[in-house]
C-alpha positions as CSV (number, residue, x, y, z in Angstrom):
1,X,0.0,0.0,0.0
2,X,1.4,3.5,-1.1
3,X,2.0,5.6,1.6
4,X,0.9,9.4,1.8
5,X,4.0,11.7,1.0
6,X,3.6,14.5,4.2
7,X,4.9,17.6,4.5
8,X,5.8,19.2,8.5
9,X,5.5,23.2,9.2
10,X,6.5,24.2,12.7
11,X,7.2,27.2,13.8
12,X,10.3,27.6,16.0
13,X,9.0,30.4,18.8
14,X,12.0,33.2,20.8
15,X,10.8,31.1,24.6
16,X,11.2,27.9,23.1
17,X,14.3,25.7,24.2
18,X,16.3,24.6,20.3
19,X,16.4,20.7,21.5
20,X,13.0,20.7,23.1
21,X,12.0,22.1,19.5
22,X,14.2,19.4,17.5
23,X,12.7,17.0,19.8
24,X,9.1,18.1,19.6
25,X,10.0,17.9,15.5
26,X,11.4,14.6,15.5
27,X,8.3,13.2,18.0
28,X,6.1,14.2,14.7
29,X,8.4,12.2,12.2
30,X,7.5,9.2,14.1
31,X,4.0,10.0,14.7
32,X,3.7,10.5,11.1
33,X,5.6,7.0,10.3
34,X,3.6,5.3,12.9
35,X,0.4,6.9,10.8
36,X,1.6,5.6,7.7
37,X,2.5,8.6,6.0
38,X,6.2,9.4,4.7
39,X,7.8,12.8,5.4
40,X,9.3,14.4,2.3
41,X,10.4,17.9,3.8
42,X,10.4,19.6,7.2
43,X,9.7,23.5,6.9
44,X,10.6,25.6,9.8
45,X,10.5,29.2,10.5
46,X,11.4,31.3,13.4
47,X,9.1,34.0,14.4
48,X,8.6,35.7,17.9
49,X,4.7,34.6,18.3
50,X,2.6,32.7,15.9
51,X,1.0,34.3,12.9
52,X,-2.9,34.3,14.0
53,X,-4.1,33.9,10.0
54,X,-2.0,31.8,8.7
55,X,0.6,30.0,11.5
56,X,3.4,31.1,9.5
57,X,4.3,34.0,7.5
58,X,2.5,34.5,4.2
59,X,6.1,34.5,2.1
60,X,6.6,31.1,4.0
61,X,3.5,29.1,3.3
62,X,4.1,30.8,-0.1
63,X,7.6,28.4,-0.3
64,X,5.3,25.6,1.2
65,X,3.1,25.7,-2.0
66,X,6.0,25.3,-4.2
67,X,7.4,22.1,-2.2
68,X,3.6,20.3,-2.4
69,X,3.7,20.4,-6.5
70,X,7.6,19.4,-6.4
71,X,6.8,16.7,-4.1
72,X,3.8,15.7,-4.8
73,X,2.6,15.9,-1.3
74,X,-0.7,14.5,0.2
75,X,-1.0,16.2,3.8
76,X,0.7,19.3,5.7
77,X,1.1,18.1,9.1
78,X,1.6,21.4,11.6
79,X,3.5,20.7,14.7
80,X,1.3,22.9,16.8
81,X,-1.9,22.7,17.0
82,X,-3.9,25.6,14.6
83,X,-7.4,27.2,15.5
84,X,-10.3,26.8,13.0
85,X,-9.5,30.3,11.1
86,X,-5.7,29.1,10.5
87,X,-6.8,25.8,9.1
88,X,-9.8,27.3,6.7
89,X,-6.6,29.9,5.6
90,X,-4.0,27.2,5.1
91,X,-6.7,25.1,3.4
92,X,-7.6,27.5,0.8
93,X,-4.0,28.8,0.7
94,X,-2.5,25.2,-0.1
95,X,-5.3,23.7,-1.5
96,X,-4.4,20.4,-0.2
97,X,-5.4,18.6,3.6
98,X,-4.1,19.9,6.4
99,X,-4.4,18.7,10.0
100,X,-2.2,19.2,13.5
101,X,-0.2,17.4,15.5
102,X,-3.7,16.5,17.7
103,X,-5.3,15.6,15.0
104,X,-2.6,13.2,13.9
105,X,-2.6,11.6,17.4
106,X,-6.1,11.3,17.4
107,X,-6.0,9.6,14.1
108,X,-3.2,6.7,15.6
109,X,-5.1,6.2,18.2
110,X,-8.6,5.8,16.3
111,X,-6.8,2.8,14.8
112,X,-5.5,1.5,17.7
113,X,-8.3,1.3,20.0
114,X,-9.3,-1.8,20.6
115,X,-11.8,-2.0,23.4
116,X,-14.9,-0.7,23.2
117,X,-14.4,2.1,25.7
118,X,-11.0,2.9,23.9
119,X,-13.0,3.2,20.5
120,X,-15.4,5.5,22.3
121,X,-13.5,7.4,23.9
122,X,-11.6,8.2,20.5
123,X,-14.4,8.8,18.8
124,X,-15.6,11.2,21.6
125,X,-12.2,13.2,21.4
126,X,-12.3,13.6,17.5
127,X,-15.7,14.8,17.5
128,X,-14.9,17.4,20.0
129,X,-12.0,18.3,18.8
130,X,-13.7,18.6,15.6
131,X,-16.9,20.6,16.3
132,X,-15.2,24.2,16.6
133,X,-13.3,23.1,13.0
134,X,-16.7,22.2,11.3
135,X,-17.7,25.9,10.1
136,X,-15.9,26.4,6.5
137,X,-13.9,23.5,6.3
138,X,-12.0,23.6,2.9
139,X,-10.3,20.1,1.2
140,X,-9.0,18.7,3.7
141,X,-12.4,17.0,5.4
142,X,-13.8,17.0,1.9
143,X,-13.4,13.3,1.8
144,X,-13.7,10.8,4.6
145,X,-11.5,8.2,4.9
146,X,-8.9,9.1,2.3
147,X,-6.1,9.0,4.8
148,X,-3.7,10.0,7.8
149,X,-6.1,11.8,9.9
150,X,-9.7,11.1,8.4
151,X,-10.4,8.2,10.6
152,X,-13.7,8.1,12.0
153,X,-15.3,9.7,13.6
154,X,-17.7,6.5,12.9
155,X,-17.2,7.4,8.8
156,X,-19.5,10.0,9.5
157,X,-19.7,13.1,6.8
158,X,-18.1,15.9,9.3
159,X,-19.8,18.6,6.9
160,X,-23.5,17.5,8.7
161,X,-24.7,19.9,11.0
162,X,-23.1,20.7,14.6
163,X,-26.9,19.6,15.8
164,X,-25.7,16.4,14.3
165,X,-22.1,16.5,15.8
166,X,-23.8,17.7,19.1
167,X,-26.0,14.9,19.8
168,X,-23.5,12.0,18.6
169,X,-21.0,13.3,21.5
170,X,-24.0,13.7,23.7
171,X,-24.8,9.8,22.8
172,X,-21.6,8.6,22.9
173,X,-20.9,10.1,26.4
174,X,-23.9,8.2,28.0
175,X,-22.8,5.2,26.5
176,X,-19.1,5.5,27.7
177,X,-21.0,6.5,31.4
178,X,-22.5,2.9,31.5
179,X,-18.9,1.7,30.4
180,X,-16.5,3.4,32.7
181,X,-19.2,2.5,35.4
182,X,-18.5,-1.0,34.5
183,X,-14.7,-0.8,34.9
184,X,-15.5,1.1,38.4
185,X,-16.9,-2.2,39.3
186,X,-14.3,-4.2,38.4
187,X,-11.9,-1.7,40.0
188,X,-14.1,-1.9,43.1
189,X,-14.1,-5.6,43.3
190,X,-10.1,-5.6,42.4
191,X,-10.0,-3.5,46.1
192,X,-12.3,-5.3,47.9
193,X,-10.2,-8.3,47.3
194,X,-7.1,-6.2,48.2
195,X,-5.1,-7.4,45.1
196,X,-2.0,-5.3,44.9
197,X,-1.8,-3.1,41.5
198,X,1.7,-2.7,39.9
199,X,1.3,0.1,36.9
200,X,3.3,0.3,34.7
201,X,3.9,4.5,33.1
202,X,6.3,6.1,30.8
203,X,6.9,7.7,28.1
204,X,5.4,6.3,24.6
205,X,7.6,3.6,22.9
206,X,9.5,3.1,26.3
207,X,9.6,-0.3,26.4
208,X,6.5,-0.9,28.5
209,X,4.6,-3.6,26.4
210,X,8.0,-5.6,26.5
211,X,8.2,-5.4,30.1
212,X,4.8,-5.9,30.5
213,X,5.1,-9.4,28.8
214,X,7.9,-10.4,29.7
215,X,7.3,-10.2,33.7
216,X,4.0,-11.6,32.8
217,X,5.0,-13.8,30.1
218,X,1.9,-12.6,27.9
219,X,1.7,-11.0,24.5
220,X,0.4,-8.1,24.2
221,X,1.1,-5.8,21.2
222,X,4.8,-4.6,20.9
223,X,6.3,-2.1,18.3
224,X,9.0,-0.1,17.5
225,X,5.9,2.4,17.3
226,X,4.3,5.3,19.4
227,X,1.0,4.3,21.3
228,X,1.3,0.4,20.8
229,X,-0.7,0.0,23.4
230,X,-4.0,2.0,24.2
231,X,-6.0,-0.3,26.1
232,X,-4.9,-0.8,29.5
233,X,-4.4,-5.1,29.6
234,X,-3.6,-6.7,33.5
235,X,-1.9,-9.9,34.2
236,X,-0.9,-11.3,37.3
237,X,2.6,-11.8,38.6
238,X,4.8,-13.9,41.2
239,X,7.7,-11.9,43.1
240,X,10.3,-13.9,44.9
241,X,8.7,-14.8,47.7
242,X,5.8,-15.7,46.5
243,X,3.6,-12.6,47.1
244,X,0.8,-12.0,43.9
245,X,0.4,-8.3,42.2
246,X,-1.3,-7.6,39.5
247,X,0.2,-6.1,36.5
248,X,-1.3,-3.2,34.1
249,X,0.0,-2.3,31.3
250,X,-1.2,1.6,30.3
251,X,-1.1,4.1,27.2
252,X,2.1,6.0,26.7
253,X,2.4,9.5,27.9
254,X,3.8,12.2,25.1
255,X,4.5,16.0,25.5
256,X,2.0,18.1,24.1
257,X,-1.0,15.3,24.5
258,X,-4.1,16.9,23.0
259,X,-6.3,18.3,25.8
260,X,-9.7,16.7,24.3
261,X,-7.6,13.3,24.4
262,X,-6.6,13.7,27.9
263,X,-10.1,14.4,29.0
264,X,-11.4,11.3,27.0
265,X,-9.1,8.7,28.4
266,X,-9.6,9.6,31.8
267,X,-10.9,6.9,32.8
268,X,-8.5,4.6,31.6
269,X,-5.7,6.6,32.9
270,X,-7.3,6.2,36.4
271,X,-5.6,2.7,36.1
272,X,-2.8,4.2,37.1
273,X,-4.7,6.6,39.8
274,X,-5.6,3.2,40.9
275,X,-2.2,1.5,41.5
276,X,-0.5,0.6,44.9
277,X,2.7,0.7,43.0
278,X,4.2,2.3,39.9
279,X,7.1,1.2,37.4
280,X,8.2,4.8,35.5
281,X,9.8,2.9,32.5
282,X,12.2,5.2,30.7
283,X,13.8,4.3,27.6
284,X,17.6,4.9,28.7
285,X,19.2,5.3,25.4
286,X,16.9,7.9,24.3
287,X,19.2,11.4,24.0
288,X,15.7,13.1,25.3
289,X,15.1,11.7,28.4
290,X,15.3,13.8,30.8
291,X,12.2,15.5,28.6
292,X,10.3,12.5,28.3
293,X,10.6,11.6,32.4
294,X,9.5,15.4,33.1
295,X,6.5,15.0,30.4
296,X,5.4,11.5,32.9
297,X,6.0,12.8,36.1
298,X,3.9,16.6,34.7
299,X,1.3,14.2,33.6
300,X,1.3,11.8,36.7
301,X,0.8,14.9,39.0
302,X,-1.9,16.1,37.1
303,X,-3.7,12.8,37.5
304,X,-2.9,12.8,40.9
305,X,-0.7,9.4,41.3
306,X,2.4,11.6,42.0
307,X,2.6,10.5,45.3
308,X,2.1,6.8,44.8
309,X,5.7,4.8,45.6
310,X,7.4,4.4,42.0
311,X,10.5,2.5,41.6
312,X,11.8,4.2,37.8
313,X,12.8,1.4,35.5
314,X,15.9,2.9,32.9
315,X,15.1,0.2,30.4
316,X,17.3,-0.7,27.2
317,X,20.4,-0.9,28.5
318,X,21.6,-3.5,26.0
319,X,21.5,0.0,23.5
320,X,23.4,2.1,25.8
321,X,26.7,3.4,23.6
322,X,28.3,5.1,27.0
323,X,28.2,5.1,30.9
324,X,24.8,5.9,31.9
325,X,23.4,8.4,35.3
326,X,20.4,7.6,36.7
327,X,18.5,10.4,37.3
328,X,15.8,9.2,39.7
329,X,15.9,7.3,43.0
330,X,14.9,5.0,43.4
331,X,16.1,3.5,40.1
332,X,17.2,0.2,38.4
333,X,19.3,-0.2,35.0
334,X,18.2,-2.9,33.0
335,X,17.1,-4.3,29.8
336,X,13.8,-6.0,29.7
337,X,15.1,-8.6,27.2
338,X,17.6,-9.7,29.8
339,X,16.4,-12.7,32.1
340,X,18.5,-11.4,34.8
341,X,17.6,-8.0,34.9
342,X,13.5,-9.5,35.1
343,X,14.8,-11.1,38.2
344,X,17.1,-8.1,39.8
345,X,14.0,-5.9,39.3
346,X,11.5,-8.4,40.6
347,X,13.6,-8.0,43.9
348,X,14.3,-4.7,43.6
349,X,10.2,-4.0,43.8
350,X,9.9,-6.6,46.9
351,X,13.0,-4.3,48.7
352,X,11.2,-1.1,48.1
353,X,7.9,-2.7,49.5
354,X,10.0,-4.1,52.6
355,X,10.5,-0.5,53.5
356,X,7.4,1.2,53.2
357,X,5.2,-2.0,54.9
358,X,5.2,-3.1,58.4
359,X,6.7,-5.9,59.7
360,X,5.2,-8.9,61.2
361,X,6.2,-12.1,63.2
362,X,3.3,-14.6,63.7
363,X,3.0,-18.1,65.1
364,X,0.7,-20.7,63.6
365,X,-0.4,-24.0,64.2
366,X,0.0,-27.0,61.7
367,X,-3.9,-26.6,60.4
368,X,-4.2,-23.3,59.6
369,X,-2.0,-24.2,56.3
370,X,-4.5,-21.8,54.6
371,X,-3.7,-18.6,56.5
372,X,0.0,-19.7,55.8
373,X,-0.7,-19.8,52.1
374,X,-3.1,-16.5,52.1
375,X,0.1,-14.9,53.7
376,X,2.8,-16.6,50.8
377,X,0.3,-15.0,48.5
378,X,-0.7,-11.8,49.8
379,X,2.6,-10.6,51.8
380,X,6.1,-10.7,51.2
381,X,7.6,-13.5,53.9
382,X,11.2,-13.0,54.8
383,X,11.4,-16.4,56.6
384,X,9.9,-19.0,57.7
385,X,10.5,-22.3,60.5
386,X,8.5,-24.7,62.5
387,X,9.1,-24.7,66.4
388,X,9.1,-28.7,66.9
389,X,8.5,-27.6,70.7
390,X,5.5,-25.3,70.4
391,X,4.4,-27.2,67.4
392,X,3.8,-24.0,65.3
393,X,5.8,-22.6,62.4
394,X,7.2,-18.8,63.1
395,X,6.8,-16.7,60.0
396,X,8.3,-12.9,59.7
397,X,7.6,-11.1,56.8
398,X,6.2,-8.0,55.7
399,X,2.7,-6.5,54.8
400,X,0.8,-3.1,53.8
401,X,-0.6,-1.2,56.7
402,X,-4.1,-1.4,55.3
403,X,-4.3,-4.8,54.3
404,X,-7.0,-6.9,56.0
405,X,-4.7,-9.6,57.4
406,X,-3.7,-6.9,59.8
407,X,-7.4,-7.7,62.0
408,X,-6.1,-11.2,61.7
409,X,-2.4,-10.4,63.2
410,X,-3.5,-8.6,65.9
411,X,-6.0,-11.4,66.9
412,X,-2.8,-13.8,67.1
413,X,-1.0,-11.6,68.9
């Protein structure tokens, strides 16, 4: 299948940082390839605030027209995000599509969502990202379907009304209310049970799928691609010592993250509001790291799971051409590929928990082999040995503060 030759414009503002910008550039090559489309030229001007008509200056998008006819480009993909009036200008300037950087993000993940609550919520965030664009939309919504970033929403005809557009996000909403209060169940039932949540965050294209399925030994979707995973899968896991978590995978965080997108996966993001624990994956060989853990750690505050304990995992270390920093504690160096490393960080969660929980020393008799095993499961035992002149077995170990064994200790006591 031919892919669509794409064209970037970004304009490089006075308060923006040069790598952040190169970064923010190269971010939309991969989008683009993860799209499908092929970029044929990156156009870039420096201007001290954006041009309100036209993004960029009209001697500028002037250039841009020649480079479409000499390249035979399909779509102009702007690396910020343009208002209805800038679109409807470019559109009739260019005469070819245009869409944004949100709008190409939307786009990957309309054909990534799998669930149904992923696919609504995508179809929710298109439409209202849409709506406010409707009004004088030139070529490039003039056809549905014919490419990056005319996905859905639902191959409807986005020249209908807004009335239309209106009650279609009204609809879906209701529907994603009877959904997300089906997950709350689930969620609800997860804590009743008091099964400790592992997340695992980062950046997009981390390495959190392959982590994901290798501690799990599952197979969930993994690419070289951004946003390989939307919908949030769980496995369960076995640590050392025998004590059960359950792991989630969740959708990669990226700088700039559309606002309508945010809004929409909520409720899948509250996975991670969720968790007990969190595992901030960073890809270590990445030369923009230190952005892409500051983009996580923005995003995790603004979800509120800043303050949940986080052990951050500097994955890929296999790719590492030089010696390598950690930046934050506490930390682990590893490659998910490498069955040693699974193991070293397998412990290096259970240590963390060791010194956050309280710890416990309990004696019990040779028939309650089922408490014994609820605790193998549900704590993390340090040791265990059978008194032959009591007639009990002695176990130590640790356990969260809240967890309803506690009642159960104190009773022993």
């Amino acid at each position: 299948m031919a892919t669509e030759h794409v064209l970037i414009i970004a304009v490089k503002q006075q308060h923006i940082e040069e790598r952040r910008f190169e970064s923010s550039l190269e971010e939309l090559v991969s989008l683009t390839k993860t799209a499908g489309g092929t970029v044929k030229k990156i156009i870039t001007q420096k201007r001290n605030q954006i041009e309100p008509a036209l993004y960029m200056g009209t001697g500028k998008v002037e250039e841009i027209k020649q480079y479409i006819e000499q390249l035979n480009i399909h779509l102009v993909i702007s690396n910020d995000e343009l208002s209805p009036g800038q679109l409807r200008n470019l559109s009739n300037h260019l005469e070819v599509r245009i869409i944004d950087r949100s709008q190409l993000i939307l786009d990957i993940f309309a054909r990534r969502a799998k669930t149904k609550e992923g696919q609504l919520q995508v179809e929710l965030a298109q439409l209202e990202y849409m709506l406010p664009r409707l009004h004088g939309k030139g070529v490039e919504l003039s056809r549905l379907g014919g490419g990056i970033g005319t996905r859905g929403p639902g191959e409807t005809k986005l020249e209908t009304d807004q009335r239309h557009i209106r009650q279609k996000i009204h609809d879906i909403k209701r529907k994603l209310k009877v959904v997300v209060e089906q997950r709350e169940q689930y969620r609800k039932r997860r804590k009743m049970n008091k099964v400790f949540q592992i997340a695992i965050v980062g950046y997009t294209n981390a390495g959190k799928s392959t982590l994901f399925n290798r501690l799990t030994e599952s197979e969930s979707l993994e690419e070289d691609r951004l946003f390989a995973t939307l919908d949030p899968l769980s496995r369960k896991i076995r640590l050392p010592s025998g004590f059960q978590a359950l792991v989630t995978d969740t959708v990669g965080f990226i700088q700039e993250l559309p606002t309508t997108l945010i809004a929409a996966f909520r409720s899948t993001l509250e996975e991670v509001t969720e968790a007990d624990f969190l595992l901030h994956v960073v890809d270590s060989s990445d030369e923009d790291l230190q952005q892409q853990q500051t983009t996580v750690l923005k995003q995790l505050k603004v979800l509120g799971a800043d303050k949940i304990p986080m052990l951050t995992v500097y994955n890929k270390r296999d790719l590492l051409q030089e010696s390598f920093i950690p930046m934050h504690h506490p930390n682990i160096v590893m490659s998910a590929l490498n069955d040693g490393d699974l193991h070293k960080l397998a412990v290096q969660i259970e240590h963390i928990l060791r010194q956050i929980w309280d710890r416990y020393v309990i004696e019990l008799n040779p028939n309650e082999g089922k408490m014994l095993h609820r605790l193998t499961c549900e704590t993390i035992i340090e040791d265990r040995s059978f008194d032959a002149s009591t007639n009990t077995y002695k176990v130590y170990g640790f356990m969260r503060p809240e967890h309803p064994l506690q009642k159960l200790l104190h009773e022993h006591s």
